[in-house]
C-alpha positions in Angstrom: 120.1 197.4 -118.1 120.2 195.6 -114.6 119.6 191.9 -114.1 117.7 191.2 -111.2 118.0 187.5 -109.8 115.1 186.3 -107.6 114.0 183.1 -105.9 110.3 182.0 -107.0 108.6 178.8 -106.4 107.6 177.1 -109.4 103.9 177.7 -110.0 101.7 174.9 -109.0 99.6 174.0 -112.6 96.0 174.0 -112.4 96.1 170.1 -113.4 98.2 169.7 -110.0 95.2 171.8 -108.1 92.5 169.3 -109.8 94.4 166.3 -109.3 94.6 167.3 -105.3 90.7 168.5 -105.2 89.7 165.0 -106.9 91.9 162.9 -104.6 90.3 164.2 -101.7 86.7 164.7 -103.0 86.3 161.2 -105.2 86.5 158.8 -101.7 84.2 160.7 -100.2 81.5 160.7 -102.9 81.9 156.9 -103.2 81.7 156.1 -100.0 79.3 159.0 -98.6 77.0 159.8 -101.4 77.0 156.8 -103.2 75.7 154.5 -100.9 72.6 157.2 -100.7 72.1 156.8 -104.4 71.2 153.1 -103.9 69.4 153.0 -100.7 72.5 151.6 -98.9 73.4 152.9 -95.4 76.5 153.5 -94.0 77.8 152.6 -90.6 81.0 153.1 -88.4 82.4 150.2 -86.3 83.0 151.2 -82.8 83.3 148.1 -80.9 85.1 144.5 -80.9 82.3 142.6 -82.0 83.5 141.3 -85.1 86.7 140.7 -83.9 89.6 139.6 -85.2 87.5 139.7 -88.6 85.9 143.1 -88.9 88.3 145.7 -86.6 87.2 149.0 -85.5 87.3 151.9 -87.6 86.2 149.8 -90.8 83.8 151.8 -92.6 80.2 149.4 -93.3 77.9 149.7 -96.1 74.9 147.8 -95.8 71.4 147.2 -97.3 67.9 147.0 -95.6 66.7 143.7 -96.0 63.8 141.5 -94.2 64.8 139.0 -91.7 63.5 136.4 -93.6 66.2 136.6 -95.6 69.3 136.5 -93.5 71.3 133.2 -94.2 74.1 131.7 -91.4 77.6 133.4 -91.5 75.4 137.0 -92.8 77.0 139.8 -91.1 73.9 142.4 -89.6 73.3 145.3 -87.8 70.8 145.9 -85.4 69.5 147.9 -82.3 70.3 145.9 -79.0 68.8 146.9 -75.6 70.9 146.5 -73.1 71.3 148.1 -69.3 72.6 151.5 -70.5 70.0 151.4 -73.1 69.7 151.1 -76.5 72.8 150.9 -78.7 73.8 149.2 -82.3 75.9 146.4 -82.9 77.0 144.3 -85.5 77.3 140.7 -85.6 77.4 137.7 -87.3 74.4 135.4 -88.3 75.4 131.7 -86.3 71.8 130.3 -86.7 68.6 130.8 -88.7 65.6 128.0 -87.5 62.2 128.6 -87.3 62.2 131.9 -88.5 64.5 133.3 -85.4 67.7 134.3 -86.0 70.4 134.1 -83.7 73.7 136.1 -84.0 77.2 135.4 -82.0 77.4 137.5 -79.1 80.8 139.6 -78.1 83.9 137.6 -77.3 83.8 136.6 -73.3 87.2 139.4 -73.2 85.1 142.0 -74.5 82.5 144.1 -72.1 79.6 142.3 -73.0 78.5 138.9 -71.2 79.6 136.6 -74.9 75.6 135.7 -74.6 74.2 135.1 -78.5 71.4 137.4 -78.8 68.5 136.2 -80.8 66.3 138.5 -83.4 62.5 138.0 -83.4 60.4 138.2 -86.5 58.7 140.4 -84.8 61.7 142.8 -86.0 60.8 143.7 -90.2 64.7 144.3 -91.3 67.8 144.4 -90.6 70.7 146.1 -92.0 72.8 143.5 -93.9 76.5 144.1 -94.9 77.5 144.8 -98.5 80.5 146.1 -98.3 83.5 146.5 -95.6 86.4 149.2 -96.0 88.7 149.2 -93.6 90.3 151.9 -91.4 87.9 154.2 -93.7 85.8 155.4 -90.4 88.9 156.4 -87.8 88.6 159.9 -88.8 84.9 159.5 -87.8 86.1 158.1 -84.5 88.2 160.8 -84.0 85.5 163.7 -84.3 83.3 161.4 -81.9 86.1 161.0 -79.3 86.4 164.9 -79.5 83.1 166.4 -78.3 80.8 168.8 -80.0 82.9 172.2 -78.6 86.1 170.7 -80.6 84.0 169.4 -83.5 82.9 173.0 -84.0 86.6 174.4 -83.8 87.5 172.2 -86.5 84.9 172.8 -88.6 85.7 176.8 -88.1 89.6 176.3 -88.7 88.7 174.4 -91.7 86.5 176.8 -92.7 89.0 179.5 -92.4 91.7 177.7 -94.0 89.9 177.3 -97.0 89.2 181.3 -97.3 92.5 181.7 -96.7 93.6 179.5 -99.2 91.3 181.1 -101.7 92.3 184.7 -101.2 96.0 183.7 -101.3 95.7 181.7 -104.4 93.7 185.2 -105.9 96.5 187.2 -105.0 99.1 184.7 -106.2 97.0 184.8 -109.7 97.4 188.9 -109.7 100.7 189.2 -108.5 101.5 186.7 -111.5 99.5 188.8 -114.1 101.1 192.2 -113.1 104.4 190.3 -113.2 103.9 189.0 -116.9 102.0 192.4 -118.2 
């Protein structure tokens, strides 16, 4: 009888597989799906407007509400017009009388003018902040950096990355089951 010594990796348990899957799949229900559930909205800081209290890349959930009900020191987000046209900021609430509200503009550093900008009534809702994550939206800022060719090469190679992980991990499973039978 001959003894054969081989090297094998220790198979991964399937509590180690679920553990991985739910790690990656629970953040993003929370914080994508979620939000849906309840009528929230969700919403990516790109700029310095809330600077130094609100960075880029913090992930914003926020709630519909009418603009009669914003209070001073609310944090909103709104469409702004400006010379390159239309874009969405968010800013915080410095004065509510006589039914206008007016928000702090960027910081005089920043590319805008530092101007307050002030919300008609005219304007039915804004979108008031619930809930601020952090750092949560930089992969988002990444895929927007990259341009639609390179957003569709990603999605591909993850795409094929995940076939190829589930044929290997069939394979693995028969090679084991001819091994032990």
């Amino acid at each position: 009888m001959e003894i054969v010594v081989s090297s094998s990796r220790p198979a991964t348990s399937s509590w180690f597989r679920l553990l991985v899957v739910l790690a990656i799949c629970l953040p993003v229900t929370l914080l994508v799906l979620l939000p849906a559930c309840f009528g929230l909205h969700r919403y990516v800081v790109t700029g310095a407007d809330l600077l130094p209290g609100v960075s880029r890349g913090t992930l914003l959930i926020e709630r519909a509400v009418p603009l009669s009900d914003v209070r001073v020191d609310d944090v909103v987000t709104f469409r702004e017009s400006t010379a390159q046209g239309p874009r969405t900021v968010t800013r915080r609430v410095v004065a509510v009388d006589h039914g206008r509200v007016r928000t702090a503009g960027e910081p005089p550093s920043a590319a805008g003018s530092g101007t307050p900008e002030t919300l008609a009534t005219g304007r039915p809702t804004v979108h008031r902040v619930v809930l601020a994550v952090p750092w949560v939206g930089y992969p988002y800022l990444v895929l927007l950096a990259l341009g639609p060719p390179a957003r569709a090469g990603l999605l591909v190679g993850a795409g094929l990355l995940l076939v190829l992980a589930v044929v290997l991990g069939r394979r693995d499973r028969a090679g084991r089951a001819r091994a032990a039978g």
